[in-house]
N, C-alpha and C positions, 0 to 999 in steps of 0.2 A: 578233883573234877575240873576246878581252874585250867590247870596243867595243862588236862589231857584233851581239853577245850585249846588252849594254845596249840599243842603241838598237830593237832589234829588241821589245824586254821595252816599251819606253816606247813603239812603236807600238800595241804590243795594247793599253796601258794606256789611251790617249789615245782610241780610240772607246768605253769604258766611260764615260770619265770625262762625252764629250760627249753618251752617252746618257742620263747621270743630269743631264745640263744642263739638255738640252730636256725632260725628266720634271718637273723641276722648274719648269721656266718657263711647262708647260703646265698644272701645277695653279695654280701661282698667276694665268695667266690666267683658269683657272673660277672660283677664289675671287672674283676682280674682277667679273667678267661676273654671279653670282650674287649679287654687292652690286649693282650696276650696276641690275638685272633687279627687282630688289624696292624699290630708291629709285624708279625708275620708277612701281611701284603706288604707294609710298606718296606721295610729291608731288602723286597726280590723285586721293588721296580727297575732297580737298574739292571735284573737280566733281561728284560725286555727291551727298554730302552738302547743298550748297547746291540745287538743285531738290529734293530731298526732303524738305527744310524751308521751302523756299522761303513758304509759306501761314504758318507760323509766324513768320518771319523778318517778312515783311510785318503780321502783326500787332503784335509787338513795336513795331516803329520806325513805324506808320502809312505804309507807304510806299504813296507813289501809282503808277499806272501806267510812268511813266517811269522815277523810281525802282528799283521790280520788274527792269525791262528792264535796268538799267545795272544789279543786281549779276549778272545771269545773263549780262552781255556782256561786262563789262569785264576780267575774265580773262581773255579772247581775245582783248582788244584788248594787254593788258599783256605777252602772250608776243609778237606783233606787234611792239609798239614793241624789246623785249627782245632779239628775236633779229638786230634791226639792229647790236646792240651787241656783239654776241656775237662777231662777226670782231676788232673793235679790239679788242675786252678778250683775246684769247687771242694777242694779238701781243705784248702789256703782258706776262702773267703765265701764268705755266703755267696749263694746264687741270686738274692736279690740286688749286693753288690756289683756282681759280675758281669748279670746282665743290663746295669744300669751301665756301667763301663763302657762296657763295650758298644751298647748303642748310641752313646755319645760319641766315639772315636770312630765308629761306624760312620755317623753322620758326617764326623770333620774329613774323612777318606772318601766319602763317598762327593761333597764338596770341590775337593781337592783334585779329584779324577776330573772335575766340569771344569775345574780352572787351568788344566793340562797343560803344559806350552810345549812341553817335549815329549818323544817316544819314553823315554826313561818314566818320565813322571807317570805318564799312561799306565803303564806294564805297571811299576810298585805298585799306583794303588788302585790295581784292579786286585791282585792278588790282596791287598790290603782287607779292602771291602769283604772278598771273602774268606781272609782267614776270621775278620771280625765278626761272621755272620753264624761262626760254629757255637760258641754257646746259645743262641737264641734255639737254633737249629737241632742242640742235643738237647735243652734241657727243657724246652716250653712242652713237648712230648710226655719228659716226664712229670712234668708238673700236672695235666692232667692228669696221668694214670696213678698220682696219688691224691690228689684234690677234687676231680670229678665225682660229682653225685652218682653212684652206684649205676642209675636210672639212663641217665646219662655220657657214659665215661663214653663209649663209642662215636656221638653222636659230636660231644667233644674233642674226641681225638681226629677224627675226620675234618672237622674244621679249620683245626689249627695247622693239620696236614695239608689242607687244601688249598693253606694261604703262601706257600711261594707258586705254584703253577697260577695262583688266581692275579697275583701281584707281577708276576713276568708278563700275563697277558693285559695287564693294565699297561706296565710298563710299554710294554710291545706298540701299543694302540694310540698311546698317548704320543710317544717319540714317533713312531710312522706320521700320524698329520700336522706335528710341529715342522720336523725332517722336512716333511713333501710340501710344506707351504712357502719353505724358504727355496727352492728351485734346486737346478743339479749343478748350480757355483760352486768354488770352492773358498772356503773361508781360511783366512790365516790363521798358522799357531797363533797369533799372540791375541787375535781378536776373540775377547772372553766373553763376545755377545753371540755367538755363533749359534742358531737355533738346533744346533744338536745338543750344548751343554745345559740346554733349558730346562729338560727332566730332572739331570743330576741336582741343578742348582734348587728344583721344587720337592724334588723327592723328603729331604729334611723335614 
């Protein structure tokens, strides 16, 4: 009767104990998803910010037409080449690794674009920025659609989807009244205070 007193005590114990499991495993899921959801903005300020310096940008470095064209594309071309790679790399190393990586080298490229002195510099690491922006970009997706609460996965997927057009239009908003308070001068290559590279240097 002992026993069946004990074991009877350790059944009622044992669904508290697994509803304080999953209570917890579900906050630390929102915690993730709410890092997740704002790396997303922050990684696509610089598509904003470059069109709305873009006039700036061109003045600085005299860029010609072609030029113009390849910083405004090559971004898109860099998540392209990126997201080819993004399968074998996450066979190699965890995805927690990967996307720790790369948003740090993200940052030091996306840095490195605001300290530009040459066309060269420009061009690599805009393509840089966005070959480094493809694992965020293929894998934060699927990390919802396997970690998303059932209830939720949509509402989550949306979100995290919604966070480069939401972070371009930050970017966009932020660089236009920095851009437009410094006038339609032209700033030297070498001057690293130029109110265009202002975004890049806060985006980090």
């Amino acid at each position: 009767p002992a026993m069946a007193v004990g074991e009877e005590g350790a059944n009622e114990a044992e669904p508290k104990w697994t509803v304080a499991k999953i209570k917890l495993r579900k906050k630390k899921l929102n915690r993730i998803f709410i890092l997740l959801a704002l790396v997303s903005i922050v990684i696509n300020l610089d598509g904003g910010a470059v069109p709305a310096g873009l006039i700036h940008i061109e003045k600085t470095f005299y860029l010609n037409v072609v030029e113009t064209g390849l910083v405004g594309m090559l971004v898109y071309q860099g998540i392209a080449l990126g997201c080819l790679t993004v399968g074998p790399t996450l066979r190699c190393i965890s995805p927690l690794r990967a996307t720790q990586v790369t948003l740090v080298l993200n940052i030091a490229a996306t840095l490195l674009f605001g300290c530009s002195t040459s066309t060269g510099m420009l061009l690599t690491f805009r393509v840089l920025i966005g070959f480094l922006q493809a694992v965020p970009a293929v894998y934060f997706p699927v990390w919802v659609d396997e970690f998303a609460p059932v209830e939720s996965t949509t509402m989550w997927m949306a979100i995290v989807n919604a966070g480069a057009p939401l972070g371009i239009t930050i970017g966009y908003v932020v660089s236009g009244a920095l851009t437009s308070s410094a006038g339609a001068g032209r700033c030297d290559n070498e001057d690293l205070l130029c109110m265009w590279r202002m975004p890049f240097y806060g985006q980090p």
